[in-house]
N, C-alpha and C positions, 0 to 999 in steps of 0.2 A: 435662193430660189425666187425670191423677190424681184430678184435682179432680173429674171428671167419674162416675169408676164409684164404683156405691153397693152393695158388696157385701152379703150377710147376716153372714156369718162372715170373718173373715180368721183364717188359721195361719199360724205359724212354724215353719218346718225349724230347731229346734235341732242350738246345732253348725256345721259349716262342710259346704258345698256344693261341688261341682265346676262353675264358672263356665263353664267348656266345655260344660253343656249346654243345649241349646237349647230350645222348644217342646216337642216329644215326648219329650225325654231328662225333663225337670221332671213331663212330665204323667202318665211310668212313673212315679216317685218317688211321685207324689200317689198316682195310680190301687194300685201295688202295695206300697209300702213305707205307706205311711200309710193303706190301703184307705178312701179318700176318693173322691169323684166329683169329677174336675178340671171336668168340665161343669157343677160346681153352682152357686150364685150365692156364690164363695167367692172370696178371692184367697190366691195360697199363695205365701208368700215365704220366703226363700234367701238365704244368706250366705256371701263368700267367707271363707277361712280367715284369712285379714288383718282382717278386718270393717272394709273401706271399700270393698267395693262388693256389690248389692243388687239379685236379679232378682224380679220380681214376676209371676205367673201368676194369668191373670184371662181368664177365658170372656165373650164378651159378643154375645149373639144367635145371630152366626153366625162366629167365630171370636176366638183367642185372643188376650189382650194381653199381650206382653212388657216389662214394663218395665223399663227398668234404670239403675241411680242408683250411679256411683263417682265416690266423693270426692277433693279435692284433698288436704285434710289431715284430721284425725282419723280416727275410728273410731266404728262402730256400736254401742251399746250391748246388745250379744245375746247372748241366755241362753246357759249350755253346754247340753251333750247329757246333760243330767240320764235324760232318758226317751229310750222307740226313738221315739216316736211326734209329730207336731206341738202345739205350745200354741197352743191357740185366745183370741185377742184379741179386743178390739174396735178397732172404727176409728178412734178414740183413741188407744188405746194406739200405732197403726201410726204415727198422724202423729210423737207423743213419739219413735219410736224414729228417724224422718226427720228431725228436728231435734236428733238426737243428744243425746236423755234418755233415762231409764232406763222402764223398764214401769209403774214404780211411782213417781208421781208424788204424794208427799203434801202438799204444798202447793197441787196442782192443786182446784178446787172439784169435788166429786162430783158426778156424775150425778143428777139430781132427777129421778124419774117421779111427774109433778105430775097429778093427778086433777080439780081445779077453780080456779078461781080462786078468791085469797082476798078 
């Protein structure tokens, strides 16, 4: 179902999360600690303090999606709490960090914003 939402922006809650909270607990976070609009076409993801497991918050029409992904075995590759504030990704980056890469993939081929054909 992942596969399905096409957000504009996805963030990352740098740093570890409290897994106990739910919908509304995630969408104060967004709304007051990160002064974002949880209602916007964004997904805002969340990590436990172990980084293997992973909740996702995502508005879609008329309400929200929680999604949540813990691992058997390893760990998620996620940034610390450098800043107060969330790192905005792209959708790229969210799947590398689901397949347990790092953000910064340099052997991945770059993004081409191609204007014509050649």
């Amino acid at each position: 179902m992942l596969s399905a939402a096409t957000p504009n922006r996805v963030y990352l809650a740098c740093g570890h999360t409290d897994m106990r909270k739910s919908i509304d607990g995630l969408a104060a976070i967004v709304s007051f600690q990160f002064k974002l609009d949880p209602f916007s076409d964004s997904m805002f993801v969340f990590c436990n303090r172990g980084r293997d497991k992973l909740k996702i918050l995502y508005w879609d029409t008329n309400g929200f999606w929680l999604y949540y992904r813990r691992l058997e075995k390893g760990r998620f590759r996620w940034p610390e709490a450098d800043q107060a504030g969330p790192v905005a990704i792209s959708r790229r980056q969210l799947d590398w960090l689901l397949a347990g890469l790092t953000l910064e993939q340099h052997q991945a081929h770059r993004e081409v914003l191609a204007r014509r054909v050649a």
